[in-house]
PDB file of N, CA, C and O in Angstrom:
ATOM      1  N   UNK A   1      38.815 135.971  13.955  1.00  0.00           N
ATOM      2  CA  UNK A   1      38.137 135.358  12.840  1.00  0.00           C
ATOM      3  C   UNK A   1      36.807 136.055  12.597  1.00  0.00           C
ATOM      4  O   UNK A   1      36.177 136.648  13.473  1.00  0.00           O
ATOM      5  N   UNK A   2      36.498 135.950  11.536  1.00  0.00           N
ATOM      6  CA  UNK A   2      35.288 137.169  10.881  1.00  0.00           C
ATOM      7  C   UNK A   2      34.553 135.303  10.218  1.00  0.00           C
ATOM      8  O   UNK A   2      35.037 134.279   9.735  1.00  0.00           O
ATOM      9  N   UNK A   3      32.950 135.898  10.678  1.00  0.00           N
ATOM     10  CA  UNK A   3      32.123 135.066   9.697  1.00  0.00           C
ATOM     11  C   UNK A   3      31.605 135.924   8.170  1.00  0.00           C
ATOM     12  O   UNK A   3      30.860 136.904   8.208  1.00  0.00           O
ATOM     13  N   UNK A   4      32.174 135.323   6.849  1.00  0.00           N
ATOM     14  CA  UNK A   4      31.459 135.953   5.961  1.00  0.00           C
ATOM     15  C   UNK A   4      30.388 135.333   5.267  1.00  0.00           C
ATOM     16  O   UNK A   4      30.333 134.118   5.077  1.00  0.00           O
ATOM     17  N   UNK A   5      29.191 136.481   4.734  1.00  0.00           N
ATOM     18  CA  UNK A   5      28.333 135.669   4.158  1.00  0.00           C
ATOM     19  C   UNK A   5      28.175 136.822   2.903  1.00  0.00           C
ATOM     20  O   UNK A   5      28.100 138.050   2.885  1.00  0.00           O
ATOM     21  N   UNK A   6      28.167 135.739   1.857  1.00  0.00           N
ATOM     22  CA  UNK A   6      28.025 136.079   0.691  1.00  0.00           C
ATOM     23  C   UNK A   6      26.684 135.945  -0.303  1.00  0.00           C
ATOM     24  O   UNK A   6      26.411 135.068  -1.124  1.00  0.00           O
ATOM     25  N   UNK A   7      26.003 137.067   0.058  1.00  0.00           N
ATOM     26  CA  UNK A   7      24.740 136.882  -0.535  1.00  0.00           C
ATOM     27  C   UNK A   7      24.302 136.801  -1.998  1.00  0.00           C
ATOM     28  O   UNK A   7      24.824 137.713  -2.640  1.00  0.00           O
ATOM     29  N   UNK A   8      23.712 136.207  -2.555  1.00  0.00           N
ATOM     30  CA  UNK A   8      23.243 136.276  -4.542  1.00  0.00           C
ATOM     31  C   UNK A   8      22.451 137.052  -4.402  1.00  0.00           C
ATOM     32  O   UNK A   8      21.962 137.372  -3.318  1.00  0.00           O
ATOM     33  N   UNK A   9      22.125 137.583  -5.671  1.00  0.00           N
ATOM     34  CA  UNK A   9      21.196 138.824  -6.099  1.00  0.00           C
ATOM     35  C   UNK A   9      20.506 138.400  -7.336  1.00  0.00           C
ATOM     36  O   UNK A   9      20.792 137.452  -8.067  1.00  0.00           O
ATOM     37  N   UNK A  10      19.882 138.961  -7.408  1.00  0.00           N
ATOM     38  CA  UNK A  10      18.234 138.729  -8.446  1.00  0.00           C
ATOM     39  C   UNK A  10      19.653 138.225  -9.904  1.00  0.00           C
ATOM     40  O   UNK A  10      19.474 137.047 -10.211  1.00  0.00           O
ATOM     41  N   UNK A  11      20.574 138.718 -10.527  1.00  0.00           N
ATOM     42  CA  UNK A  11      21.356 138.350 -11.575  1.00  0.00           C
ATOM     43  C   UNK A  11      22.722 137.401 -11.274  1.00  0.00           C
ATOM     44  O   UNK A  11      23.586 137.002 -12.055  1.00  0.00           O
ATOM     45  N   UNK A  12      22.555 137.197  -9.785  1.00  0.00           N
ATOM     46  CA  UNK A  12      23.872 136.439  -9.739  1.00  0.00           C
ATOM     47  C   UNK A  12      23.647 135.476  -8.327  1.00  0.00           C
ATOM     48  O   UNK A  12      23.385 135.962  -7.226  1.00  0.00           O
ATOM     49  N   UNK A  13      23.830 133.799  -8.638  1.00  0.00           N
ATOM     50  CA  UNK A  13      23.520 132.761  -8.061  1.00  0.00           C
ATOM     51  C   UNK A  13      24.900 132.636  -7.364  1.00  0.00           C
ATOM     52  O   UNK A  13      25.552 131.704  -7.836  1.00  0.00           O
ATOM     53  N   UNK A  14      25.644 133.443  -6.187  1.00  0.00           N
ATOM     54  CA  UNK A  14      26.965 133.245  -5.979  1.00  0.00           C
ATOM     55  C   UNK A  14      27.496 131.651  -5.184  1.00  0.00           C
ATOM     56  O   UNK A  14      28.691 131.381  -5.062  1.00  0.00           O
ATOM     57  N   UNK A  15      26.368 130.709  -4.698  1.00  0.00           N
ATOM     58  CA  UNK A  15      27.409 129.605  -4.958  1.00  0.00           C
ATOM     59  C   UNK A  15      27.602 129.056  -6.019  1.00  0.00           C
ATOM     60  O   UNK A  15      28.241 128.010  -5.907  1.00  0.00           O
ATOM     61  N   UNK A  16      27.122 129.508  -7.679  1.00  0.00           N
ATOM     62  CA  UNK A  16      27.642 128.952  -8.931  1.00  0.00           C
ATOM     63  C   UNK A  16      28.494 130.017  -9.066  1.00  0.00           C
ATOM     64  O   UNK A  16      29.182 129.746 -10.050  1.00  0.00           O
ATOM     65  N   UNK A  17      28.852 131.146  -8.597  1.00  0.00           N
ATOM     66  CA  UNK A  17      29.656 131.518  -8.841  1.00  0.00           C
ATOM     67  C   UNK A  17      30.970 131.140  -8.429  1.00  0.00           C
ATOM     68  O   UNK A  17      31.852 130.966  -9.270  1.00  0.00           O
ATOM     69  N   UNK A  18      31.219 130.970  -6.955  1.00  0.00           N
ATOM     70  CA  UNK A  18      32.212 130.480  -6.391  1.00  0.00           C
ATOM     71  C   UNK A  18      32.815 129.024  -6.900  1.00  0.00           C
ATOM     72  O   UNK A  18      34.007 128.814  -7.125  1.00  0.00           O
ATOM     73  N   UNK A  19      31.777 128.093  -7.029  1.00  0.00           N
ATOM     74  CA  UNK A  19      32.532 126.778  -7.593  1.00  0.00           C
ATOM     75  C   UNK A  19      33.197 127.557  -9.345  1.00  0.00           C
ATOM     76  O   UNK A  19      34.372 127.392  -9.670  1.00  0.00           O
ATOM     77  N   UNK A  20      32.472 128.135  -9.999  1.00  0.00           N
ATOM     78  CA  UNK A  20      32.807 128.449 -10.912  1.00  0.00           C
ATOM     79  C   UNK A  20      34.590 129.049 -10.884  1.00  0.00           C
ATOM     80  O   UNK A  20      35.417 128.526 -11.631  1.00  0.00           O
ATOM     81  N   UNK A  21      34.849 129.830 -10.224  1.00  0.00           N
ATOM     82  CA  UNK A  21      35.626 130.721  -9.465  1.00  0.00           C
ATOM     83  C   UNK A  21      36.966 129.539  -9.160  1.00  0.00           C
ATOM     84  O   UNK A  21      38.174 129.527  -9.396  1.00  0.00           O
ATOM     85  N   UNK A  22      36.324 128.929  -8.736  1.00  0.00           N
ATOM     86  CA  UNK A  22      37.105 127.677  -8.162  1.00  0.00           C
ATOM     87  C   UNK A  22      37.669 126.463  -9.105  1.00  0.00           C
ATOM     88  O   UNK A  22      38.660 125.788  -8.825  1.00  0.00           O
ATOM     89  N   UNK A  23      36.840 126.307 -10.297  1.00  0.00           N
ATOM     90  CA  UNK A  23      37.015 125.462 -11.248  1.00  0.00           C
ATOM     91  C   UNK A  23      37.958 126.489 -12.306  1.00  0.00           C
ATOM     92  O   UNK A  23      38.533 125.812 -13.158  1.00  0.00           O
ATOM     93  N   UNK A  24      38.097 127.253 -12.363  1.00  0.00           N
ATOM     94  CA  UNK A  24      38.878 128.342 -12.976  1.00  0.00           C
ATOM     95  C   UNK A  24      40.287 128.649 -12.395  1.00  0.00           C
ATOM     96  O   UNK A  24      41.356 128.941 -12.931  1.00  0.00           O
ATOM     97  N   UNK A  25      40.022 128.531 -11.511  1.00  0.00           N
ATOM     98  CA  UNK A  25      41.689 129.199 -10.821  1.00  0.00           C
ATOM     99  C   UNK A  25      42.628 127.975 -10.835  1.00  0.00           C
ATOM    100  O   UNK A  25      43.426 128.005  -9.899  1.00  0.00           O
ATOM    101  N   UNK A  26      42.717 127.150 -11.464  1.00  0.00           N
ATOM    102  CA  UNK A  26      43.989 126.738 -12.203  1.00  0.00           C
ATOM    103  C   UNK A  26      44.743 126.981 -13.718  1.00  0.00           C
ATOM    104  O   UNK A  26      45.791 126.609 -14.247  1.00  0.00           O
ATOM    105  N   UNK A  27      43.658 127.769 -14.069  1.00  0.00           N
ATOM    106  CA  UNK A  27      43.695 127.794 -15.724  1.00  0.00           C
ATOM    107  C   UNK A  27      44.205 129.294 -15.613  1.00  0.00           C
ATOM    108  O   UNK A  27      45.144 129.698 -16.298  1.00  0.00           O
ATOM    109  N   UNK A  28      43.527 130.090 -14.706  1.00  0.00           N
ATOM    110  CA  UNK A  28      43.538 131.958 -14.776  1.00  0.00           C
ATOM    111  C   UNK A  28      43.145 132.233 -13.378  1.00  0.00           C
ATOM    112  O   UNK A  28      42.066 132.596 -12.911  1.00  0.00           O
ATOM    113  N   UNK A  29      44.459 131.931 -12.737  1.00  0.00           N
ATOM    114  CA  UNK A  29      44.056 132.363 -11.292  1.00  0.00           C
ATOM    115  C   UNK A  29      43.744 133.533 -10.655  1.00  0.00           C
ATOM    116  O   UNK A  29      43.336 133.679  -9.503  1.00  0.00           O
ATOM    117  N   UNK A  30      44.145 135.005 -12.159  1.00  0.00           N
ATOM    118  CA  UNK A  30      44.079 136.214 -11.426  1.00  0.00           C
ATOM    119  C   UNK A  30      42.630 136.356 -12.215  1.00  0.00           C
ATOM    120  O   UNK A  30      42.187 137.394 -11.723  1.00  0.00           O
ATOM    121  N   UNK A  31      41.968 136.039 -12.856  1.00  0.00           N
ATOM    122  CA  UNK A  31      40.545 135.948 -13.112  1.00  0.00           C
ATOM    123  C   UNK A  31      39.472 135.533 -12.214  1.00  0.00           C
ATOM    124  O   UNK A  31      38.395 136.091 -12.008  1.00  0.00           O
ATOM    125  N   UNK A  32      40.071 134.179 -11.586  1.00  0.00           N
ATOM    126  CA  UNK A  32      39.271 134.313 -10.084  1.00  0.00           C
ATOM    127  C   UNK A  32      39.251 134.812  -9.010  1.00  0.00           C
ATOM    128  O   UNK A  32      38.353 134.863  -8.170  1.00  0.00           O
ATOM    129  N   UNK A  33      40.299 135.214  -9.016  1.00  0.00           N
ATOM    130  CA  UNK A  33      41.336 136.119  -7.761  1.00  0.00           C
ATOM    131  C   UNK A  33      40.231 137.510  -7.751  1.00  0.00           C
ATOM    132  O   UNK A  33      39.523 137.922  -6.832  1.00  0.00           O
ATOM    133  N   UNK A  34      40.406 138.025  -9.153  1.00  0.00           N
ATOM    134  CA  UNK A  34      39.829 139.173  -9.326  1.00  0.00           C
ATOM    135  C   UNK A  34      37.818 138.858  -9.297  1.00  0.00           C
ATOM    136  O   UNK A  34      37.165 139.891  -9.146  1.00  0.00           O
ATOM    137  N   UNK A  35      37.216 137.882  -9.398  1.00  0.00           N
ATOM    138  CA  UNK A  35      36.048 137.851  -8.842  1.00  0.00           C
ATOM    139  C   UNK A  35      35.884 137.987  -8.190  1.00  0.00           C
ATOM    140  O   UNK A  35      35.090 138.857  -7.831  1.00  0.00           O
ATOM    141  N   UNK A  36      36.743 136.940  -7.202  1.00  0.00           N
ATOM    142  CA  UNK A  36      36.469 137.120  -5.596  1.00  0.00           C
ATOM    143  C   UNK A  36      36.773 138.628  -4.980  1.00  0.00           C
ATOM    144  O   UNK A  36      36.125 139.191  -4.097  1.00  0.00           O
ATOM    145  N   UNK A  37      37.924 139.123  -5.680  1.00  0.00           N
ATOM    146  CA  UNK A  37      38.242 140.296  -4.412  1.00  0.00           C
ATOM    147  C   UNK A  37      37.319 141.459  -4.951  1.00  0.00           C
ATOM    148  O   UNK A  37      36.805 142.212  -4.124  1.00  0.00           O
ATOM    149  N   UNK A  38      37.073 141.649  -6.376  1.00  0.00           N
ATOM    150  CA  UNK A  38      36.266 142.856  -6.828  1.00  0.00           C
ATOM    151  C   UNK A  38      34.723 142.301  -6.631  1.00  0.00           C
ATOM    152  O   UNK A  38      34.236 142.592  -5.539  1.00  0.00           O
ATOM    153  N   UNK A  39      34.176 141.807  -7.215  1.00  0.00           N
ATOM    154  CA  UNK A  39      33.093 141.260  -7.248  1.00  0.00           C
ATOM    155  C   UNK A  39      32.136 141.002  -5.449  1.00  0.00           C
ATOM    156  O   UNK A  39      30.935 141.175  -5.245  1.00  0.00           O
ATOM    157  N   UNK A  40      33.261 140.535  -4.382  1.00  0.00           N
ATOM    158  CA  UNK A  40      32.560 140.175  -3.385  1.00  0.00           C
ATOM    159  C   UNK A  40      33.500 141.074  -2.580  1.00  0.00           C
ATOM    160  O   UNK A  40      33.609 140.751  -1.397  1.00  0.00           O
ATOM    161  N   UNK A  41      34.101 141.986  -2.928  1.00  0.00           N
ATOM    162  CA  UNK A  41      35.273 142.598  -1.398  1.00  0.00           C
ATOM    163  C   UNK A  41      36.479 142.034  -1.373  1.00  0.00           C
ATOM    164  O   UNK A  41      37.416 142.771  -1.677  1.00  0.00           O
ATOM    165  N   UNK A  42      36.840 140.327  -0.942  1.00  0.00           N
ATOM    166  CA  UNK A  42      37.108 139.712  -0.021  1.00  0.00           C
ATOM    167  C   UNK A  42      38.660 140.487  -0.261  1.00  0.00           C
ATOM    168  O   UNK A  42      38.884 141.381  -1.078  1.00  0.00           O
ATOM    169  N   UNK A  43      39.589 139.903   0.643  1.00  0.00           N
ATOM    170  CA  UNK A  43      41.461 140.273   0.786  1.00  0.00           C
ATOM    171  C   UNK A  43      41.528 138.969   0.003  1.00  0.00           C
ATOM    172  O   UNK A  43      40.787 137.996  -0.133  1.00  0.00           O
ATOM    173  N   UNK A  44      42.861 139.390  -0.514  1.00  0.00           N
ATOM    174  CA  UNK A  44      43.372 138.586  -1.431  1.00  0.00           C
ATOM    175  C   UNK A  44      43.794 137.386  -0.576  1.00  0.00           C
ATOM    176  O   UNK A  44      43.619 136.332  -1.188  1.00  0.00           O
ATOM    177  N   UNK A  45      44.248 137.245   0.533  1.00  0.00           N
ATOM    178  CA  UNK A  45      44.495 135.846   0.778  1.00  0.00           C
ATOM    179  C   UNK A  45      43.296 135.271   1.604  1.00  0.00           C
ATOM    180  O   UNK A  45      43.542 134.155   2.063  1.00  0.00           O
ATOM    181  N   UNK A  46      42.163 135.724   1.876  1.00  0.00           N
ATOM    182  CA  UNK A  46      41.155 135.343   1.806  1.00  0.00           C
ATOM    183  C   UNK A  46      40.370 134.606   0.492  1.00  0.00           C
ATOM    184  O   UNK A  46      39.730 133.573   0.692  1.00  0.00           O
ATOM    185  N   UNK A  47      40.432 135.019  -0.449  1.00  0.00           N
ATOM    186  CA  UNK A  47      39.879 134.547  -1.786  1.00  0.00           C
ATOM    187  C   UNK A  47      41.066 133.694  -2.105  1.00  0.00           C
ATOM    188  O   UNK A  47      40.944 132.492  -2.340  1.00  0.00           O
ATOM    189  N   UNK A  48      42.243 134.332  -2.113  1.00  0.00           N
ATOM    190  CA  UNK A  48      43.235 132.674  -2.549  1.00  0.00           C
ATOM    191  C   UNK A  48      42.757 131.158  -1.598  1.00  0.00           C
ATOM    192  O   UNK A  48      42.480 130.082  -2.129  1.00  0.00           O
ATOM    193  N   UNK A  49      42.758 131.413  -0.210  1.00  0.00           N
ATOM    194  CA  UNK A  49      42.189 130.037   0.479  1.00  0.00           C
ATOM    195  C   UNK A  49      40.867 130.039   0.312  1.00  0.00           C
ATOM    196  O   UNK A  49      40.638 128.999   0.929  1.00  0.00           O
ATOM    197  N   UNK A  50      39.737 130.433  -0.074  1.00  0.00           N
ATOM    198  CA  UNK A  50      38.775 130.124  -0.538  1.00  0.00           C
ATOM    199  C   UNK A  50      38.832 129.136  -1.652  1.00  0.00           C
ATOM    200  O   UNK A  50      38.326 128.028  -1.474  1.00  0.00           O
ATOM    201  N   UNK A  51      39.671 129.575  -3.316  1.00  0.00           N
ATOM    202  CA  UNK A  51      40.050 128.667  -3.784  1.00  0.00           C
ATOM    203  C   UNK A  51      40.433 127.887  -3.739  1.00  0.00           C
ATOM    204  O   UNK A  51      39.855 126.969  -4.322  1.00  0.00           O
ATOM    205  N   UNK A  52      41.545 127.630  -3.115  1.00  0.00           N
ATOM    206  CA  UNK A  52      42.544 126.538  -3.257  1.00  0.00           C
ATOM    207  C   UNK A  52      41.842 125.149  -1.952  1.00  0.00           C
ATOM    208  O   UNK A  52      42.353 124.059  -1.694  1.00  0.00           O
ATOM    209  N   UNK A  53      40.655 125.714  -1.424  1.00  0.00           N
ATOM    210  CA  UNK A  53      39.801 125.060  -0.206  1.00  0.00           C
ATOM    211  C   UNK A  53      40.094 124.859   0.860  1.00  0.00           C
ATOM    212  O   UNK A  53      39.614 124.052   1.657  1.00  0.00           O
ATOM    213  N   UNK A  54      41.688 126.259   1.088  1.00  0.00           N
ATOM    214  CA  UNK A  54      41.906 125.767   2.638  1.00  0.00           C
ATOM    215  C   UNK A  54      40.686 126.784   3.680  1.00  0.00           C
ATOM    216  O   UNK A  54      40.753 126.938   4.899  1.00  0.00           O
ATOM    217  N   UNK A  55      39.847 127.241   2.928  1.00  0.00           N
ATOM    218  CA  UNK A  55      38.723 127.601   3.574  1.00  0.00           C
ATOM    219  C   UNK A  55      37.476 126.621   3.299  1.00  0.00           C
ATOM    220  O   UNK A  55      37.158 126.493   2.117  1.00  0.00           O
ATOM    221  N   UNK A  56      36.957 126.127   3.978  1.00  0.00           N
ATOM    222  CA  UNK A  56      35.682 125.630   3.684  1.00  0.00           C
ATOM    223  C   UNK A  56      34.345 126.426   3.748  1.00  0.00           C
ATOM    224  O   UNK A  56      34.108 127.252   4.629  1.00  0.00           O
ATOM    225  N   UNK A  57      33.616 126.153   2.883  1.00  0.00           N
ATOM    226  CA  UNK A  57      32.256 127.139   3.015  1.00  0.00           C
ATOM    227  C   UNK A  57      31.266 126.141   3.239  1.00  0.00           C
ATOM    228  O   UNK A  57      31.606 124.991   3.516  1.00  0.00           O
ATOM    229  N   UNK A  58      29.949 126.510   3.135  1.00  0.00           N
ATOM    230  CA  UNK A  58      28.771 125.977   3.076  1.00  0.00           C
ATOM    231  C   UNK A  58      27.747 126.858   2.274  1.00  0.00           C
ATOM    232  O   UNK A  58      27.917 127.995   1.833  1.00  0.00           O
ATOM    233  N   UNK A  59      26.910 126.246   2.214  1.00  0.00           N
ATOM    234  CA  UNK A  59      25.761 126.650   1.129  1.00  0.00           C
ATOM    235  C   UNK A  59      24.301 126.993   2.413  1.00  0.00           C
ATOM    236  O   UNK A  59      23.660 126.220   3.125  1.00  0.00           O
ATOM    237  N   UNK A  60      24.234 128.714   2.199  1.00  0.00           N
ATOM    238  CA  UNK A  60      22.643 128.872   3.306  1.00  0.00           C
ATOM    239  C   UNK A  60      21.822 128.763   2.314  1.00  0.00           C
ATOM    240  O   UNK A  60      22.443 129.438   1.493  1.00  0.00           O
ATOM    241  N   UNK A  61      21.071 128.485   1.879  1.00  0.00           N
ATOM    242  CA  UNK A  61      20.073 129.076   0.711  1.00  0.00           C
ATOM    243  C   UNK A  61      20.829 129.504  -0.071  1.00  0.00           C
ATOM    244  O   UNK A  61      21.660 128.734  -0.553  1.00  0.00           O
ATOM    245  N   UNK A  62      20.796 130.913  -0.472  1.00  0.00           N
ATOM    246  CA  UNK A  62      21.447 131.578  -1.838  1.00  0.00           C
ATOM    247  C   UNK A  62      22.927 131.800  -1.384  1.00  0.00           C
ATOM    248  O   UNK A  62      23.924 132.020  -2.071  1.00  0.00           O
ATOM    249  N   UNK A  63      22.782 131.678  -0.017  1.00  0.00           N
ATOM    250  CA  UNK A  63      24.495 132.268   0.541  1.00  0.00           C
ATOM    251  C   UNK A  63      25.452 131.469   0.457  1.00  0.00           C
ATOM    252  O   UNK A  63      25.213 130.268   0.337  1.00  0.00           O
ATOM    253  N   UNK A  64      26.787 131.955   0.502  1.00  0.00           N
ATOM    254  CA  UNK A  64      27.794 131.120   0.841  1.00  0.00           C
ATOM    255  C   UNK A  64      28.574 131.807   1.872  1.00  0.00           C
ATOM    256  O   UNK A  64      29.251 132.827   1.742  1.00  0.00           O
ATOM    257  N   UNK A  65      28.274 130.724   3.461  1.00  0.00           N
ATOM    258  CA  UNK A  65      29.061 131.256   4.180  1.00  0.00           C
ATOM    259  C   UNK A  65      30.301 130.216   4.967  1.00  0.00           C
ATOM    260  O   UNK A  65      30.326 129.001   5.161  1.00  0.00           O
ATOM    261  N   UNK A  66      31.418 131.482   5.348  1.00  0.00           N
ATOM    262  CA  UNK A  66      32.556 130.344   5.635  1.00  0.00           C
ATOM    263  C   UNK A  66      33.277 131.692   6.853  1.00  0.00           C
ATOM    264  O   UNK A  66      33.013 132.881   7.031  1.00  0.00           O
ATOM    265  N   UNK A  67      33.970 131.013   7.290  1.00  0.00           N
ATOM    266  CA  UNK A  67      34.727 131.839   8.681  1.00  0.00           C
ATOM    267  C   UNK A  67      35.926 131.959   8.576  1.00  0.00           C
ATOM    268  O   UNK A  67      36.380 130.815   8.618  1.00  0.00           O
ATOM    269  N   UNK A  68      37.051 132.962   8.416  1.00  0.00           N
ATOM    270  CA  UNK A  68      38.257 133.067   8.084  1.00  0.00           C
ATOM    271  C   UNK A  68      38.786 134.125   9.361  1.00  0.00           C
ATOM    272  O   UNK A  68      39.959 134.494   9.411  1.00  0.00           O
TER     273      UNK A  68
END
């Protein structure tokens, strides 16, 4: 298991991104699919259980970190 942490940057608040990400992937799942994996790295079935919340995260400050 790997801890990831997903840091925001001066143009991007990534835990609004992720709920965002998350509130989306029933409507256009390869739209969030493709945030998560281009946008932050992650493997695709990493970012699929991110969505779907069989990963849980938490909120550091600007980060979002979770352990997969």
């Amino acid at each position: 298991m790997n801890t990831y942490r997903l840091n925001s940057t001066e143009w991007v608040y990534t835990p609004s991104m992720i709920q965002m990400a998350k509130q989306q992937f029933g409507f256009d799942p390869k739209w969030s699919l493709n945030l998560l994996m281009d946008g932050y790295n992650l493997p695709k079935s990493i970012a699929v259980d991110l969505l779907t919340g069989k990963i849980a995260f938490a909120i550091e400050g600007e980060a979002v970190v979770f352990t997969a």
